[in-house]
C-alpha positions as CSV (number, residue, x, y, z in Angstrom):
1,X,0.0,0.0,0.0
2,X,1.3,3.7,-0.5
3,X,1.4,6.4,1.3
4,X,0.1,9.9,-0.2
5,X,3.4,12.2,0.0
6,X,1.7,14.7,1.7
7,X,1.1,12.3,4.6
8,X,3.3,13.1,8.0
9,X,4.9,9.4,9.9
10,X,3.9,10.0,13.7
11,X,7.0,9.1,16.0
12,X,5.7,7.4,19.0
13,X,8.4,8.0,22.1
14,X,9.0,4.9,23.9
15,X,10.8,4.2,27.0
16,X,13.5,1.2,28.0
17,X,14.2,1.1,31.9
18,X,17.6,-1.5,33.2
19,X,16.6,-1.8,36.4
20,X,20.3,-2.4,38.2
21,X,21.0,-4.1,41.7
22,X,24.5,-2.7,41.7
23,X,25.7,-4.5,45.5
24,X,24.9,-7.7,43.6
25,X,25.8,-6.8,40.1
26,X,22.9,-7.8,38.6
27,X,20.1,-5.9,35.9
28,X,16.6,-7.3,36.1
29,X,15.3,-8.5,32.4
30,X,12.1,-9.3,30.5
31,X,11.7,-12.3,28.5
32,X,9.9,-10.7,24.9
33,X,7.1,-12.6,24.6
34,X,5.9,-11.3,21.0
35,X,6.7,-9.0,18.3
36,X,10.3,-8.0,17.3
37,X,12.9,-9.6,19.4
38,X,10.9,-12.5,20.8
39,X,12.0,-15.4,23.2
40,X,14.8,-12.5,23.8
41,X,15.8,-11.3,27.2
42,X,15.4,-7.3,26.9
43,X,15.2,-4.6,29.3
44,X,11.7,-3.1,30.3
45,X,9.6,-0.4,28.8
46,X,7.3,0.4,25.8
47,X,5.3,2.9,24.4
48,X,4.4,6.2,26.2
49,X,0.6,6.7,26.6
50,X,-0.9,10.6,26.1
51,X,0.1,12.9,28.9
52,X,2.4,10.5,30.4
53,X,5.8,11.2,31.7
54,X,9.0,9.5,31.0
55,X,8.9,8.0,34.2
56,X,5.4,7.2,34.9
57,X,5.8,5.3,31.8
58,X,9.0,3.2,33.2
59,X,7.5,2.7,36.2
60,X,3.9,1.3,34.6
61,X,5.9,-1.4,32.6
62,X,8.6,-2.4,35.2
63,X,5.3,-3.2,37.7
64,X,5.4,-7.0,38.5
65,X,2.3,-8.8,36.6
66,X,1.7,-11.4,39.4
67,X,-0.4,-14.8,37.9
């Protein structure tokens, strides 16, 4: 499908968060679990949501989804 030229790409900020235990010299990872880069360990973060800061958005997606 092609674009019309007079159409503007949107860039979407997105966040990525290494979350660092430096006594133990460790960083806590995500296991990807679709999309680019998955089965891959990666650090944390994703796409910022309207009116959300920088950090709000690296704390939302370094929250622990208990099952």
């Amino acid at each position: 499908m092609k674009m019309s030229a007079n159409v503007e790409k949107v860039k979407i900020p997105y966040t990525c968060v290494f979350v660092r235990d430096m006594e133990n010299k460790k960083v806590l990872l995500g296991l990807k679990k679709r999309g680019r880069g998955q089965n891959k360990w990666n650090g944390l973060g994703g796409k910022l949501e309207s009116n959300e800061s920088v950090a709000e958005c690296a704390k939302r997606y370094t929250k622990i989804n208990a099952k």
